[in-house]
C-alpha positions as CSV (number, residue, x, y, z in Angstrom):
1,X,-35.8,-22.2,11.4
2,X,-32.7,-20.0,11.3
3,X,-35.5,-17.1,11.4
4,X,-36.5,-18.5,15.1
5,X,-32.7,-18.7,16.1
6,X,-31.9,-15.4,15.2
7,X,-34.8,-14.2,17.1
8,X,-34.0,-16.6,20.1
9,X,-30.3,-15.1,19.8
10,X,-31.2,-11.5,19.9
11,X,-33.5,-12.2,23.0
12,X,-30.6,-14.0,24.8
13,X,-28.4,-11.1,24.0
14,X,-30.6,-8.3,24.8
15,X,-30.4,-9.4,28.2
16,X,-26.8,-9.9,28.6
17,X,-25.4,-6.3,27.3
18,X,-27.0,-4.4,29.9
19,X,-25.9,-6.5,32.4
20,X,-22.2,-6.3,30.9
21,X,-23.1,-2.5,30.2
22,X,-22.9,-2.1,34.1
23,X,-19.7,-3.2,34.8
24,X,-17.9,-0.6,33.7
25,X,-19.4,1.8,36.0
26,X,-16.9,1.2,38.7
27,X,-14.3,2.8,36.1
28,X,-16.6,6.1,36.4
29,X,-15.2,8.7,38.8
30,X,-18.0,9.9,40.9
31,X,-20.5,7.1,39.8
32,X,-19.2,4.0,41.7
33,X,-22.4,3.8,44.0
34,X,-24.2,3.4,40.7
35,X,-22.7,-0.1,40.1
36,X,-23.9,-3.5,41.1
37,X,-21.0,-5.5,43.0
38,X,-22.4,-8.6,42.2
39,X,-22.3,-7.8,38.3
40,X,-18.3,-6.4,38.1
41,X,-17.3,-9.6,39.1
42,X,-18.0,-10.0,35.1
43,X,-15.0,-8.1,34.5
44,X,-12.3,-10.3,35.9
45,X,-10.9,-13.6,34.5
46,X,-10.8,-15.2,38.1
47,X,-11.4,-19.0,37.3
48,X,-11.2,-18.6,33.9
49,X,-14.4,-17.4,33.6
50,X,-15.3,-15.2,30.3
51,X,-15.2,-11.6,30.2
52,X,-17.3,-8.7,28.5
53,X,-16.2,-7.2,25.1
54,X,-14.0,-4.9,25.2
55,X,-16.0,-2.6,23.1
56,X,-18.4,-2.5,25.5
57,X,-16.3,-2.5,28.5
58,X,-15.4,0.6,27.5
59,X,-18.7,1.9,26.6
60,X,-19.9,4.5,29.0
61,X,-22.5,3.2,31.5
62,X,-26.2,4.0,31.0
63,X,-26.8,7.0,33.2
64,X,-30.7,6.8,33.1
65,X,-30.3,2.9,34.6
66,X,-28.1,4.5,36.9
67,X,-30.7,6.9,38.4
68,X,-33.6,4.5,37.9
69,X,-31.1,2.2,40.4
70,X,-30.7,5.1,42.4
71,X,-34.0,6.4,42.8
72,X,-35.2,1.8,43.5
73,X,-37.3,1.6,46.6
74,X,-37.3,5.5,47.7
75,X,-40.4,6.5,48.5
76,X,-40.8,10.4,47.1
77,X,-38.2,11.7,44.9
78,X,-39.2,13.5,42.2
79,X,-37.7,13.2,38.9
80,X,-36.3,15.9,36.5
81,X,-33.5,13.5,35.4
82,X,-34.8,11.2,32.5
83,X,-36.2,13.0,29.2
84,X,-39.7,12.3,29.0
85,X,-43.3,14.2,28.8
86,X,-46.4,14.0,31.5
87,X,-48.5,13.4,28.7
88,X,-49.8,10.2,26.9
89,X,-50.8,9.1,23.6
90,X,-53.3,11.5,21.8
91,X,-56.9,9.4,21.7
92,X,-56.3,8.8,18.2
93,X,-53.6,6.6,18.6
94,X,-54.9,4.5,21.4
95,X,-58.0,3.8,18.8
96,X,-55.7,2.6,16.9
97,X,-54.3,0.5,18.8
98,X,-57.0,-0.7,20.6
99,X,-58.2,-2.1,17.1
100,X,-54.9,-3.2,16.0
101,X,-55.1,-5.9,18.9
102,X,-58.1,-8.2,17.1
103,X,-55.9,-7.7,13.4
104,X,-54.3,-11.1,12.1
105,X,-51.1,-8.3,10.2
106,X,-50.4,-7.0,13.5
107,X,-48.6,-10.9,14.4
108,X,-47.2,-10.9,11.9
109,X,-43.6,-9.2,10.4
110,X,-43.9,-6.3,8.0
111,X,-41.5,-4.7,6.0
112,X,-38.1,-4.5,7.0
113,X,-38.2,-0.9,6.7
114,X,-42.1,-0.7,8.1
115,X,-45.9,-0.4,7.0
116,X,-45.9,0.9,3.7
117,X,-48.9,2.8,4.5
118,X,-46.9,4.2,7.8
119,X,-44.2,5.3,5.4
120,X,-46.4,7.1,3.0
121,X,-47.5,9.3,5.8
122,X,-43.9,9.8,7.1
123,X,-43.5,10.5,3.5
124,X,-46.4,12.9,3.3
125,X,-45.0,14.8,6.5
126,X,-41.2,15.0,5.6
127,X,-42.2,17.2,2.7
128,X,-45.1,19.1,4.5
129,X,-43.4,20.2,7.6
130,X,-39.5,19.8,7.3
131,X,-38.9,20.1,3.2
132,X,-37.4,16.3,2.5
133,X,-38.2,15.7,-0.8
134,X,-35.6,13.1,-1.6
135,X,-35.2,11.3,1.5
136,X,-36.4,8.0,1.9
137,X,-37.7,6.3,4.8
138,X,-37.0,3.1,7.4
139,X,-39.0,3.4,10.6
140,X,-37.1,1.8,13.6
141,X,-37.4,1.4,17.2
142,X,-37.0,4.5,18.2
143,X,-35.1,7.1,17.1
144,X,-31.8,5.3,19.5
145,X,-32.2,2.4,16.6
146,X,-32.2,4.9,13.9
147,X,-29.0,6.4,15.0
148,X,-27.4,3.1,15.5
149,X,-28.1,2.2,12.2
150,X,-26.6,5.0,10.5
151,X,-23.8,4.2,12.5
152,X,-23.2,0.3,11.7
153,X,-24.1,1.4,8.0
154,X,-21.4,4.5,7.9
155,X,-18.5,4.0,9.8
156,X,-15.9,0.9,10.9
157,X,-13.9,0.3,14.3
158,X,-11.1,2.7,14.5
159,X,-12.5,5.6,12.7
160,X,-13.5,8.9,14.1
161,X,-17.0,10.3,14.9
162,X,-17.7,13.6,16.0
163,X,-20.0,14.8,18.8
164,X,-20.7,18.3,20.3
165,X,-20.0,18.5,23.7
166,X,-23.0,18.5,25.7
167,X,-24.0,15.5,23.6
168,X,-26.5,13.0,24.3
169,X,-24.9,10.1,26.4
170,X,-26.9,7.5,23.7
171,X,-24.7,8.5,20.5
172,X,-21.7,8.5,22.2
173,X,-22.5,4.9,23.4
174,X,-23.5,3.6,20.0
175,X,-20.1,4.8,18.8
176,X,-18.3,3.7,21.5
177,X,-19.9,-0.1,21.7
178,X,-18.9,-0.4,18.1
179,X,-15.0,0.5,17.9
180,X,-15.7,4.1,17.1
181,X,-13.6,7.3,18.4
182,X,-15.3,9.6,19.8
183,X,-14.1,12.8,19.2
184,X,-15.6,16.0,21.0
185,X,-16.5,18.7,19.5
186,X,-16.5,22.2,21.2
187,X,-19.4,24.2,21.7
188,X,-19.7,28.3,22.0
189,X,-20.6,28.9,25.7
190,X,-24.2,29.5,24.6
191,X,-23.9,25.7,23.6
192,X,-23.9,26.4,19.4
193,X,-21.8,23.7,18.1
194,X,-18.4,25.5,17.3
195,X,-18.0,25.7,13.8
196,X,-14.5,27.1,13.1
197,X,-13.1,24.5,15.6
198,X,-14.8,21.7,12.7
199,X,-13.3,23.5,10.1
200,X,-10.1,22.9,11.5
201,X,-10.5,19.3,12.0
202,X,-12.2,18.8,8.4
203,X,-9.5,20.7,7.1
204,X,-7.1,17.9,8.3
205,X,-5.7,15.2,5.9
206,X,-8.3,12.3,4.8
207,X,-7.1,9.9,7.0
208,X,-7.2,12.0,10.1
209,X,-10.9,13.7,9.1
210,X,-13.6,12.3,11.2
211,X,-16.4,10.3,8.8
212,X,-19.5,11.5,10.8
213,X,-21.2,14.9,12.7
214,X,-23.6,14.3,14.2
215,X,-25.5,17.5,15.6
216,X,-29.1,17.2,17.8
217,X,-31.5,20.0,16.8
218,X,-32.6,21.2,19.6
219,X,-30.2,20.0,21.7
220,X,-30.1,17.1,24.1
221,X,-29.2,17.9,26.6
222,X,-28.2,21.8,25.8
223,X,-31.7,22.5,25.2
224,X,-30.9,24.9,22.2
225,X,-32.1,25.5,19.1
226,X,-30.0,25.4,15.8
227,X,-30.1,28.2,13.5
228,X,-30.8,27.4,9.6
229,X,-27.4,29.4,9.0
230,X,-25.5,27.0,11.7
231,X,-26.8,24.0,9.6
232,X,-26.5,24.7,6.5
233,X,-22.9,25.5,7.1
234,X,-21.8,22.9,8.6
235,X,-23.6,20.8,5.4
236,X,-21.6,22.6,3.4
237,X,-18.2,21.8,5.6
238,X,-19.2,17.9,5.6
239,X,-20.0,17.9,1.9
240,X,-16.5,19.8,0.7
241,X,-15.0,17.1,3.1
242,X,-16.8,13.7,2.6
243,X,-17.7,13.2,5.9
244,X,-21.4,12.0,6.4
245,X,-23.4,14.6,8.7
246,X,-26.4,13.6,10.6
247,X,-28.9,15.8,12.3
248,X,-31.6,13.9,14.9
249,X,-34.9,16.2,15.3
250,X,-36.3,14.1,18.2
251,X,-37.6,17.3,19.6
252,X,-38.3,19.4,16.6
253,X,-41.9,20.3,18.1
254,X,-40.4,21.9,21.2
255,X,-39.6,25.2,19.4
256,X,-39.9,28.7,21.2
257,X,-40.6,30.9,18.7
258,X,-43.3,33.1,19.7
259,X,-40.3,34.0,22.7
260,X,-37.7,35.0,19.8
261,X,-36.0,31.8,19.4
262,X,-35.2,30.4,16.2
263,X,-37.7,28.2,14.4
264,X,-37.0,24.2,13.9
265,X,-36.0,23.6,10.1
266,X,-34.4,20.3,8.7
267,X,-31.6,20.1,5.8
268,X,-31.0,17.4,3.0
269,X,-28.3,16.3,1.2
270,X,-26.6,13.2,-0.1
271,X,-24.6,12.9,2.3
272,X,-27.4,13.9,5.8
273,X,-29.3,11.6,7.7
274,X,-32.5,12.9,9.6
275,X,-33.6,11.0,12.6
276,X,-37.4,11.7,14.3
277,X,-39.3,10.4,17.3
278,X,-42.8,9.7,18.5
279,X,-41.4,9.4,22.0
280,X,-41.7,12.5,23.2
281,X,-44.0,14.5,21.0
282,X,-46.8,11.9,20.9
283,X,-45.9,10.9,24.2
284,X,-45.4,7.4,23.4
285,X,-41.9,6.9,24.6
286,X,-42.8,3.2,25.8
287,X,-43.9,2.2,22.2
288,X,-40.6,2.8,20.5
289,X,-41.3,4.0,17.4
290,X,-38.9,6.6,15.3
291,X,-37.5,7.1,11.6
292,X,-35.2,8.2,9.4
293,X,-34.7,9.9,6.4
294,X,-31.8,9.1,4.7
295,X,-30.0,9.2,1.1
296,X,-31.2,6.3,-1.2
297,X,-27.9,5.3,-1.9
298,X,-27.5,3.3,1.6
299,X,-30.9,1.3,1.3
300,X,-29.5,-1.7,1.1
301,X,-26.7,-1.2,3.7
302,X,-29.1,0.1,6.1
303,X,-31.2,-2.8,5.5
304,X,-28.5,-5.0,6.9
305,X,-28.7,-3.7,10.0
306,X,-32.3,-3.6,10.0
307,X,-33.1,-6.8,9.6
308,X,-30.6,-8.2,12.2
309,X,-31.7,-5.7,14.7
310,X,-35.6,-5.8,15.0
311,X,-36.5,-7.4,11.7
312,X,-39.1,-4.8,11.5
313,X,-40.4,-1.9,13.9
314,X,-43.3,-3.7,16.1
315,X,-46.6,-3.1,14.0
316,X,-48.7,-2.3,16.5
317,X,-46.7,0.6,17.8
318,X,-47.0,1.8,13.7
319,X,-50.2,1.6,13.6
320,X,-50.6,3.6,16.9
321,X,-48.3,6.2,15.4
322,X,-50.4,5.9,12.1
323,X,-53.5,7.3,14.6
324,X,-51.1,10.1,16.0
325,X,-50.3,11.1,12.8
326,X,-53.7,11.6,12.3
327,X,-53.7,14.0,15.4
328,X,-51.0,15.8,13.9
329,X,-48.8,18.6,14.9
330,X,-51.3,21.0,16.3
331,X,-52.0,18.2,18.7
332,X,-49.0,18.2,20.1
333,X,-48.1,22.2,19.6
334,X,-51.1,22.6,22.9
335,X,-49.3,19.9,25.0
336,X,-46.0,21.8,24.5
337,X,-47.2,24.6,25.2
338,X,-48.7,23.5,28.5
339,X,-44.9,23.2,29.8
340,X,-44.5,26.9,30.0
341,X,-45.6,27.2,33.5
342,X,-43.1,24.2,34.2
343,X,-40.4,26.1,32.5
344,X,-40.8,29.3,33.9
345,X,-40.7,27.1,37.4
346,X,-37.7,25.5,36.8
347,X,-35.3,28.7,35.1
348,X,-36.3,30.6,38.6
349,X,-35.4,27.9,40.9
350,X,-32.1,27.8,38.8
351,X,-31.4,31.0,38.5
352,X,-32.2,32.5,42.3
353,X,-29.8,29.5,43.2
354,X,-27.1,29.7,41.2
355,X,-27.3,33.1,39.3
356,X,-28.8,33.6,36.0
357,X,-25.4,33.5,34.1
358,X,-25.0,29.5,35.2
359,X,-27.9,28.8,33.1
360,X,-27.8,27.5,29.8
361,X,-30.5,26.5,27.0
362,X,-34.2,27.3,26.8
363,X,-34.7,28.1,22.9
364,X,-35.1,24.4,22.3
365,X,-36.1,20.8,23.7
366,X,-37.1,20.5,27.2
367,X,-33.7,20.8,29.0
368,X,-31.9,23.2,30.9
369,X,-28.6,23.0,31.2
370,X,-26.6,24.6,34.6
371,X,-23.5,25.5,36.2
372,X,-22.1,24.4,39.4
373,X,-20.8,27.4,41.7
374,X,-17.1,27.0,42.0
375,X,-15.7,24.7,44.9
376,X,-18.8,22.2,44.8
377,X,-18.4,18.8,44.5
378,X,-17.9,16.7,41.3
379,X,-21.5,16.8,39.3
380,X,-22.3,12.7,39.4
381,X,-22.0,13.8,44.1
382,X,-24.0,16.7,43.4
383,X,-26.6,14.2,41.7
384,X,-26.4,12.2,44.9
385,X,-26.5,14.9,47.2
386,X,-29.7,16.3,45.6
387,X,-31.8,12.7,45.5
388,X,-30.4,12.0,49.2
389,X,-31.0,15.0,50.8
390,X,-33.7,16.9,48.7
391,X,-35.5,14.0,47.1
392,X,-34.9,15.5,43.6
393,X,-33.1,14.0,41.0
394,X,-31.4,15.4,37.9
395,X,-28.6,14.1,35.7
396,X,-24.9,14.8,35.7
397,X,-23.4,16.6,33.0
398,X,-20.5,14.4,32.8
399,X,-22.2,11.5,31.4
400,X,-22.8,14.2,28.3
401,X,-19.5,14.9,28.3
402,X,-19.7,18.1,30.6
403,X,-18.4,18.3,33.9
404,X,-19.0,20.5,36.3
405,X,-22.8,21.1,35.4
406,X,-26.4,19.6,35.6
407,X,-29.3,18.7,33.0
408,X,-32.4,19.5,34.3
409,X,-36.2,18.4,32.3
410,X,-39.1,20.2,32.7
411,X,-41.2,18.0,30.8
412,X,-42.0,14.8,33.2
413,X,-43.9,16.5,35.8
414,X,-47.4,18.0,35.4
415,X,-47.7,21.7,36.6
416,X,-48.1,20.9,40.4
417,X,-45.6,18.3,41.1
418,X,-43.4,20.5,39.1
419,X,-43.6,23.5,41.3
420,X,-42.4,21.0,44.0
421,X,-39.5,19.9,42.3
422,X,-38.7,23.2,41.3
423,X,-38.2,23.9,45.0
424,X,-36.6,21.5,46.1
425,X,-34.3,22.0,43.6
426,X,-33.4,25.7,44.4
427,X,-33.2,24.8,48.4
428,X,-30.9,21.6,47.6
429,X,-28.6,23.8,45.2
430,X,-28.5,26.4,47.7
431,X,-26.9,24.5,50.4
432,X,-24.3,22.2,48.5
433,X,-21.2,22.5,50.6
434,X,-18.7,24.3,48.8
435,X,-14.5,24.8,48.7
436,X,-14.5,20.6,48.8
């Protein structure tokens, strides 16, 4: 009974907060042709009617809702805004879940904290690939849920979270929605997360510390791999400070090493949290499936927010994953190296438009990262101009806390449609009007 009206209340409110997400995108300089009239009205108390949170009034809006709005009934435009690959499941996994259809366990709930049989492979693969060896392991909806759980579990309203500017628009939202301040961190202008400036504000009294880092390796958006010496010190800063440190290794198959860039590697500690996906290195970004590896001693406060959250991760998107699994890395090593050609595409168009200094990222991910020319307009009417006028889209760096530049993927277009967008990229870059 009070099973079915949680479930009923979750439903209810899953549909509200996006809704009340969007009204605070007519507080967004640059993004007010993002919001829906008819939903700000939300905002007011005209009537007495209720309001939205405050918490999540003044969470950031969704950017990727505000270019799928955008981009509604245009016929054409060609996306290298929202962080996904070309490429689906691996066969393997649709066997799997093909199969998992006619099986009575796939109705029914798991484990809070998933499959045990999923988990003993995650198991299995922390230690093979990334060296956790003391971790354990919750698989969640995604690696989003993972993140947000670490947060509900580590920190209260009021206290201080840090996030390295370019930082993905998702954790600053789950920080923001529940009381946290977000406090950005500055990055070396080849987008390494600026250590010395942490050092500084670990080194400040207890109260004033930040309780969590969180650093993305490679970057979202900065599209940068993370050195092992970068990670292990800032462990070491956390640690001498007590302030929890969490790394999330969405991409950590989209390494460029044969091209000299650093390799992916993972760190562990009592006080790290890893987070993973299968969204974009399985492609199976609509099945929602991620983990983490975390320190034992917050089982049973992650479990909280587990079970009021999903309950459990849906089992047949496990036992899909259980079938990619089985694929493995080298599967997915071939499709990433199929986005070379993109890549290559995508860093000229860039480059012959704005100058190769303005462009940022490349060791890691699938994200470029560029700089506006001087005397263009703000980056959210850039993003307009370019869907409008060029039927391209990208996302504005100021939703990632980084004005005055663009995040570009290369990973959501196959080879051909690529080369197109790549185009009409460089043409639309080339004529923004300037000295606005």
């Amino acid at each position: 009974c009070w099973g079915g009206f949680l479930l009923l209340t979750i439903r209810v409110f899953s549909r509200l907060l996006p809704v009340a997400a969007a009204t605070v995108l007519a507080g967004r300089p640059g993004l007010t042709s993002f919001a829906s009239p008819s939903v700000l009205t939300m905002a007011g108390h005209a009537g007495g009617a209720p309001s939205a949170s405050k918490r999540i009034m003044g969470t950031d809006d969704p950017c990727i809702v505000a270019m799928q709005k955008m981009m509604r009934g245009k016929e054409g435009l060609l996306s290298l805004a929202q962080g996904i690959v070309f490429w689906g499941p691996p066969k393997e996994a649709v066997a799997a879940a093909t199969a998992a259809v006619g099986e009575a366990s796939t109705n029914a709930y798991c484990a809070d904290d998933g499959l045990p049989a999923f988990r003993e492979m995650l198991t299995a693969k922390l230690k093979a690939e990334n060296g956790l060896e003391r971790s354990s392991v919750m698989v969640t909806s995604g690696s989003n849920q993972a993140y947000t759980n670490v947060v509900l579990a580590t920190l209260d309203a009021g206290d201080r979270a840090v996030l390295f500017a370019p930082f993905y628009f998702n954790h600053a939202m789950a920080l923001q929605m529940t009381g946290v301040e977000v406090v950005k961190g500055v990055s070396t202008p080849d987008l390494l997360p600026d250590l010395d400036w942490l050092q500084t504000l670990l080194s400040a009294p207890p109260g004033e510390r930040p309780k969590l880092v969180t650093l993305v390796n490679p970057g979202n958006p900065s599209g940068v791999m993370l050195p092992e010496a970068v990670l292990k010190r800032a462990q070491d800063m956390c640690a001498a400070a007590g302030v929890w440190l969490l790394v999330d290794n969405a991409y950590e198959y989209f390494a460029y090493e044969s091209s000299g860039h650093p390799a992916h590697v993972c760190i562990e500690g009592e006080g790290v949290f890893n987070t993973f996906s299968f969204s974009k290195s399985y492609g199976m970004m609509g099945w929602r499936i991620g983990y983490l590896a975390y320190p034992p001693s917050l089982t049973e406060q992650l479990f909280k927010a587990q079970d009021t959250i999903p309950i459990c991760p849906p089992v047949i998107s496990q036992k899909a994953a259980m079938g990619a699994l089985a694929a493995g890395k080298a599967w997915v090593m071939t499709q990433v190296a199929s986005l070379e050609d993109n890549k290559k595409a995508l860093r000229l168009a860039l480059e012959e438009s704005l100058g190769p200094e303005s462009v940022l990222g490349g060791s890691g991910a699938i994200y470029f990262m560029a700089r506006l020319p001087e005397g263009c307009p703000p980056d959210p009417e850039v993003v307009e101009f370019l869907a409008a006028n060029h039927k391209v889209c990208v996302i504005p760096g100021s939703a990632c806390g980084y004005p005055g530049h663009i995040r570009v993927c290369y990973s959501n277009l196959d080879k051909e449609t690529c080369q197109e967008a790549a185009r009409r990229l460089k043409e639309g870059l080339l004529a923004l009007p300037l000295n606005q």
